[in-house]
PyMOL commands that place a pseudoatom at each C-alpha (Angstrom):
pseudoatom trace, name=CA, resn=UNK, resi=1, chain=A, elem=C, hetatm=0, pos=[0.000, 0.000, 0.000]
pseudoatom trace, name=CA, resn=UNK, resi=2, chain=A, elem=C, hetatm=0, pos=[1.128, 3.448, -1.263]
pseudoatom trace, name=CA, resn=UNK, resi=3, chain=A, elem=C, hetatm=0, pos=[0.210, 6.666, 0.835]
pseudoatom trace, name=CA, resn=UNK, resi=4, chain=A, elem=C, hetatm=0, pos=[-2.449, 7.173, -2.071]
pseudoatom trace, name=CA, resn=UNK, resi=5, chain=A, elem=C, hetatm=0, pos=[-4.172, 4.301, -1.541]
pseudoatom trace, name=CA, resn=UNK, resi=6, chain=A, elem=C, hetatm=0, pos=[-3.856, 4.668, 3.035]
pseudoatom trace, name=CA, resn=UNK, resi=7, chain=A, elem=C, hetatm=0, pos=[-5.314, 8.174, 1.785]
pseudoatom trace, name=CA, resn=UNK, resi=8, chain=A, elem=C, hetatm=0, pos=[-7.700, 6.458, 0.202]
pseudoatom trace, name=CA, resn=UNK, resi=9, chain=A, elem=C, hetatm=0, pos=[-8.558, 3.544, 2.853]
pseudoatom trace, name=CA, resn=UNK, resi=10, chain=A, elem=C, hetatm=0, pos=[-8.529, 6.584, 5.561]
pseudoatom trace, name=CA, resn=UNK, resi=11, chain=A, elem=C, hetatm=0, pos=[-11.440, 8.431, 3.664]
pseudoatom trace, name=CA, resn=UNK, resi=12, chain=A, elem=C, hetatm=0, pos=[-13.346, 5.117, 3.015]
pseudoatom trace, name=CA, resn=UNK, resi=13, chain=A, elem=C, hetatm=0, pos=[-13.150, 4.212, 7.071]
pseudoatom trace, name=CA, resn=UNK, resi=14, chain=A, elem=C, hetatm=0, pos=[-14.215, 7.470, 8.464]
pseudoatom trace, name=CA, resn=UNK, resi=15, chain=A, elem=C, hetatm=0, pos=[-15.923, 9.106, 6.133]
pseudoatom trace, name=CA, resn=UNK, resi=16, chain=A, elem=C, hetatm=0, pos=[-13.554, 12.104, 5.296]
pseudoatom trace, name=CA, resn=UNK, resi=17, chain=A, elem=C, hetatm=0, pos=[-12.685, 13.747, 2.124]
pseudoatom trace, name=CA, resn=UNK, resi=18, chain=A, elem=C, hetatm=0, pos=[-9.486, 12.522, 0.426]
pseudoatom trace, name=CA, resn=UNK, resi=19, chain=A, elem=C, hetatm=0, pos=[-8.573, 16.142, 0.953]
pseudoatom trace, name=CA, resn=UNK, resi=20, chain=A, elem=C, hetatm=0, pos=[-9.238, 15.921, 4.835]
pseudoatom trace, name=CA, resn=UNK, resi=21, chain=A, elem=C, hetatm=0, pos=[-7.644, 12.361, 4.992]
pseudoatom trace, name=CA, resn=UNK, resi=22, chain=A, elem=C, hetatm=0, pos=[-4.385, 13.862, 3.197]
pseudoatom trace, name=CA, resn=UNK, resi=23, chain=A, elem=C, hetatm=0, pos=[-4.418, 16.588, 5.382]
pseudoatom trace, name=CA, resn=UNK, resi=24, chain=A, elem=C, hetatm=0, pos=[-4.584, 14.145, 8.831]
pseudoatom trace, name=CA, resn=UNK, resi=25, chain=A, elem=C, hetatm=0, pos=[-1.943, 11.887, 7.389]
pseudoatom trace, name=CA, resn=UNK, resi=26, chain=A, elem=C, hetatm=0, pos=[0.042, 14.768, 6.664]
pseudoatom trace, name=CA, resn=UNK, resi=27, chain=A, elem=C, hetatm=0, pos=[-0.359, 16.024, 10.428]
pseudoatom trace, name=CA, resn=UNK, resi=28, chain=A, elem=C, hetatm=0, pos=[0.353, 12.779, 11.912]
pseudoatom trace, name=CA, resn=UNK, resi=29, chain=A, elem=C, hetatm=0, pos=[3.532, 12.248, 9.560]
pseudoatom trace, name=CA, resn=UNK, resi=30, chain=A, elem=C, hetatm=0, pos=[4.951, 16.221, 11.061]
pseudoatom trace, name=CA, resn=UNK, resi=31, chain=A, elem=C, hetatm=0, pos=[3.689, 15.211, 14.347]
pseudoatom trace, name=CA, resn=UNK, resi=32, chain=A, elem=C, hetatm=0, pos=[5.591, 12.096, 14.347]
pseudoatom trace, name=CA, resn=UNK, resi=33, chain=A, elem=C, hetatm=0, pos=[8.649, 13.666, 12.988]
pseudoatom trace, name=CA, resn=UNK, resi=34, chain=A, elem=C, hetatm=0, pos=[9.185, 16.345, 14.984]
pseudoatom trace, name=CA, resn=UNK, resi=35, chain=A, elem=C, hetatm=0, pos=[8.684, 14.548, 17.930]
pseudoatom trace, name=CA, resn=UNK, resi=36, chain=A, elem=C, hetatm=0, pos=[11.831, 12.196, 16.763]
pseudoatom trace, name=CA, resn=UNK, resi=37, chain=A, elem=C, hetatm=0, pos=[13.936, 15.175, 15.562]
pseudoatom trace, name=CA, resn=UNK, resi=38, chain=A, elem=C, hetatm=0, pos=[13.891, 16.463, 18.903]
pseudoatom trace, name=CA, resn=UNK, resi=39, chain=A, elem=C, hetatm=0, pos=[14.855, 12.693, 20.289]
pseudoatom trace, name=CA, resn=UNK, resi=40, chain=A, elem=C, hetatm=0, pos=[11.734, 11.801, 21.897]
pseudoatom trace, name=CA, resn=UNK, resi=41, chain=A, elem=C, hetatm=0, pos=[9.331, 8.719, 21.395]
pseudoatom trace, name=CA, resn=UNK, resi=42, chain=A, elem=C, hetatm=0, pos=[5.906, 8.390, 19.981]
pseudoatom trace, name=CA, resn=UNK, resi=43, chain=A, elem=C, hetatm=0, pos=[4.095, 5.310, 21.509]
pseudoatom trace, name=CA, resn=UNK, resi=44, chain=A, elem=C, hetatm=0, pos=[0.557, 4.547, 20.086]
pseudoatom trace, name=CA, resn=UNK, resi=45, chain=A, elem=C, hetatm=0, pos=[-0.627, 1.486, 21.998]
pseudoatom trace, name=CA, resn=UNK, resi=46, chain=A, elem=C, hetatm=0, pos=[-1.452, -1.828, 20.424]
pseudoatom trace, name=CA, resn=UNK, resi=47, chain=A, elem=C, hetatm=0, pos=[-0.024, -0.031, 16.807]
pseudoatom trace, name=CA, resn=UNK, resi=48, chain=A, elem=C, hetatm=0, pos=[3.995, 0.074, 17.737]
pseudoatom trace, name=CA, resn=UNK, resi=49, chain=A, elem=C, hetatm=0, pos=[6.393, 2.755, 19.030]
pseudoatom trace, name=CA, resn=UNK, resi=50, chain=A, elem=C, hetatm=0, pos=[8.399, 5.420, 17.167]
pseudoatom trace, name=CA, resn=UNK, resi=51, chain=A, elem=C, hetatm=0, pos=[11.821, 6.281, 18.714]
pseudoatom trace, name=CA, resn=UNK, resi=52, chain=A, elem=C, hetatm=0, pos=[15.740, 7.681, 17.759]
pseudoatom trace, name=CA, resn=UNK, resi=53, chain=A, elem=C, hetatm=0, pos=[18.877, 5.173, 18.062]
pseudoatom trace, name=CA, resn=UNK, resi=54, chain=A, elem=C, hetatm=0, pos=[22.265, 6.173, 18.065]
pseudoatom trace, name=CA, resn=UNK, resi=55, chain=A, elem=C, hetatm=0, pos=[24.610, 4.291, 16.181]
pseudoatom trace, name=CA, resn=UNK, resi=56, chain=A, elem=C, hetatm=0, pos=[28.194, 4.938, 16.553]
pseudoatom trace, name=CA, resn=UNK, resi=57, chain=A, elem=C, hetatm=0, pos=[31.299, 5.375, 14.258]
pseudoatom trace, name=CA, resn=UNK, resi=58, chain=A, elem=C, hetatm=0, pos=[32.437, 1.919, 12.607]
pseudoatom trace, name=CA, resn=UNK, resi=59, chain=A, elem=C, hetatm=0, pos=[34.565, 1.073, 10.311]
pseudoatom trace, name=CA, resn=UNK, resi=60, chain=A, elem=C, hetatm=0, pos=[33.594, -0.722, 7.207]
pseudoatom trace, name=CA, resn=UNK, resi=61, chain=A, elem=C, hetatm=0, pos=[35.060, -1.897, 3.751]
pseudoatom trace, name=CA, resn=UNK, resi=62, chain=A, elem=C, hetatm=0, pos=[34.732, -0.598, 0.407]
pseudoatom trace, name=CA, resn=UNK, resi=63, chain=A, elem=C, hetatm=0, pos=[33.668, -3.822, -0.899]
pseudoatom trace, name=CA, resn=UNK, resi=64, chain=A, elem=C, hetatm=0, pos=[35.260, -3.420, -4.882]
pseudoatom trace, name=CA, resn=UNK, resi=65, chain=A, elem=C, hetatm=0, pos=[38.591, -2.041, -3.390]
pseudoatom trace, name=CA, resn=UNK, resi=66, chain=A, elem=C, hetatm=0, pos=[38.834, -3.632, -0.015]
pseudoatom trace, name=CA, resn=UNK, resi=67, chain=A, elem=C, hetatm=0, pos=[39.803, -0.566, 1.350]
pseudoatom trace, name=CA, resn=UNK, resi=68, chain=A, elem=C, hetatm=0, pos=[39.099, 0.440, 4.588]
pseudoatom trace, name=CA, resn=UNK, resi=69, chain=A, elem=C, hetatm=0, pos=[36.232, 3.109, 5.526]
pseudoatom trace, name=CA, resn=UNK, resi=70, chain=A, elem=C, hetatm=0, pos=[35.319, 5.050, 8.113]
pseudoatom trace, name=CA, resn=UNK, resi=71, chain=A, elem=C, hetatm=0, pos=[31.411, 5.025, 8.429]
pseudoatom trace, name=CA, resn=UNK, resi=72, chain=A, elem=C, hetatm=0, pos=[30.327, 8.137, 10.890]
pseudoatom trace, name=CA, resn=UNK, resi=73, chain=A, elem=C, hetatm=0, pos=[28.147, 8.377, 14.262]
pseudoatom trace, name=CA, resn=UNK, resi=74, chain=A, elem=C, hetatm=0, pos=[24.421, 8.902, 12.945]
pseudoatom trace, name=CA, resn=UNK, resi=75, chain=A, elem=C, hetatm=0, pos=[21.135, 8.995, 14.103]
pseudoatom trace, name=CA, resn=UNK, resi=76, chain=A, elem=C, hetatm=0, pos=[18.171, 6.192, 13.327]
pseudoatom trace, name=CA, resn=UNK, resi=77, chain=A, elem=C, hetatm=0, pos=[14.264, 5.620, 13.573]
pseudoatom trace, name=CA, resn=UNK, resi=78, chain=A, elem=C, hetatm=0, pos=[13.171, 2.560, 15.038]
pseudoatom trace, name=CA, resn=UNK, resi=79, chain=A, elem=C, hetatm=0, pos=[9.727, 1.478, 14.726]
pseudoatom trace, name=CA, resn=UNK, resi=80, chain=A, elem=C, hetatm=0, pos=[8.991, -1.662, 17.252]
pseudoatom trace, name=CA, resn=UNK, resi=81, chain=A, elem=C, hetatm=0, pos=[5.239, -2.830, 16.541]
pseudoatom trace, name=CA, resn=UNK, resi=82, chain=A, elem=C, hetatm=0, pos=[2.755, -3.182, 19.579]
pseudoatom trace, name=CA, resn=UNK, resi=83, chain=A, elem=C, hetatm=0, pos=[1.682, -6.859, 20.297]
pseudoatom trace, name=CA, resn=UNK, resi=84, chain=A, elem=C, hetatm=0, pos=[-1.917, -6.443, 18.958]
pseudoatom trace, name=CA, resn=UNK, resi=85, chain=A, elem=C, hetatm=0, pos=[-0.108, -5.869, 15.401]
pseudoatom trace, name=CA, resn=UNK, resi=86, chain=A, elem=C, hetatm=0, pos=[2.066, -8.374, 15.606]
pseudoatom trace, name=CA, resn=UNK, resi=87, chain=A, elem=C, hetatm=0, pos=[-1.055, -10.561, 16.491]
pseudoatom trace, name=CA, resn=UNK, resi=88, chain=A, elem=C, hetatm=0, pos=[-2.586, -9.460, 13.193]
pseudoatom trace, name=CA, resn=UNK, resi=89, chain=A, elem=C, hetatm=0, pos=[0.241, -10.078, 11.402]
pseudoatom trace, name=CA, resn=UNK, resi=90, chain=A, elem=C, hetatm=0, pos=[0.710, -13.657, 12.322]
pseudoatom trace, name=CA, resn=UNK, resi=91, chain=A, elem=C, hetatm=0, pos=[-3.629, -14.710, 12.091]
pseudoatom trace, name=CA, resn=UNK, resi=92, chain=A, elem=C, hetatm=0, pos=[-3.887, -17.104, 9.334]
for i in range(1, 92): cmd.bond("trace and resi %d" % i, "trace and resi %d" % (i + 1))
show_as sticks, trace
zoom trace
């Protein structure tokens, strides 16, 4: 599923425009990243829970040259699904 279509699927369930639906997907999406920019979580229950990782320097290897790299410190977004998705994942 594309964001067109969760646009779509959002205005089918509740009744919104596709206009309104962009527009709360759009909010959510900010909402979600802001909160992460400034290092924090977002925890929706039985859905998952967004949060920031820090991974640190490594070095790596340039795999055509075998030369040695240094890969830098960065930041990464985790998403660790709640149970009750994980349950819906794994109904047959």
């Amino acid at each position: 599923m594309n964001k067109s279509e969760l646009i779509t699927s959002i205005a089918s369930k509740t009744g919104l425009t596709k206009t309104d639906s962009t527009k709360a997907l759009d909010a959510f999406i900010a909402s979600v990243a802001e909160e992460v920019k400034k290092g924090g979580e977002v925890r929706l229950v039985g859905f998952g829970t967004f949060s920031v990782s820090e991974r640190k320097a490594t070095t790596g290897r340039n795999p055509r040259t075998g030369a040695t790299i240094k890969i830098a410190a960065k930041k990464v977004v985790k998403f660790k699904p709640g149970s009750e998705l994980v349950a819906v994942a794994n109904k047959k």
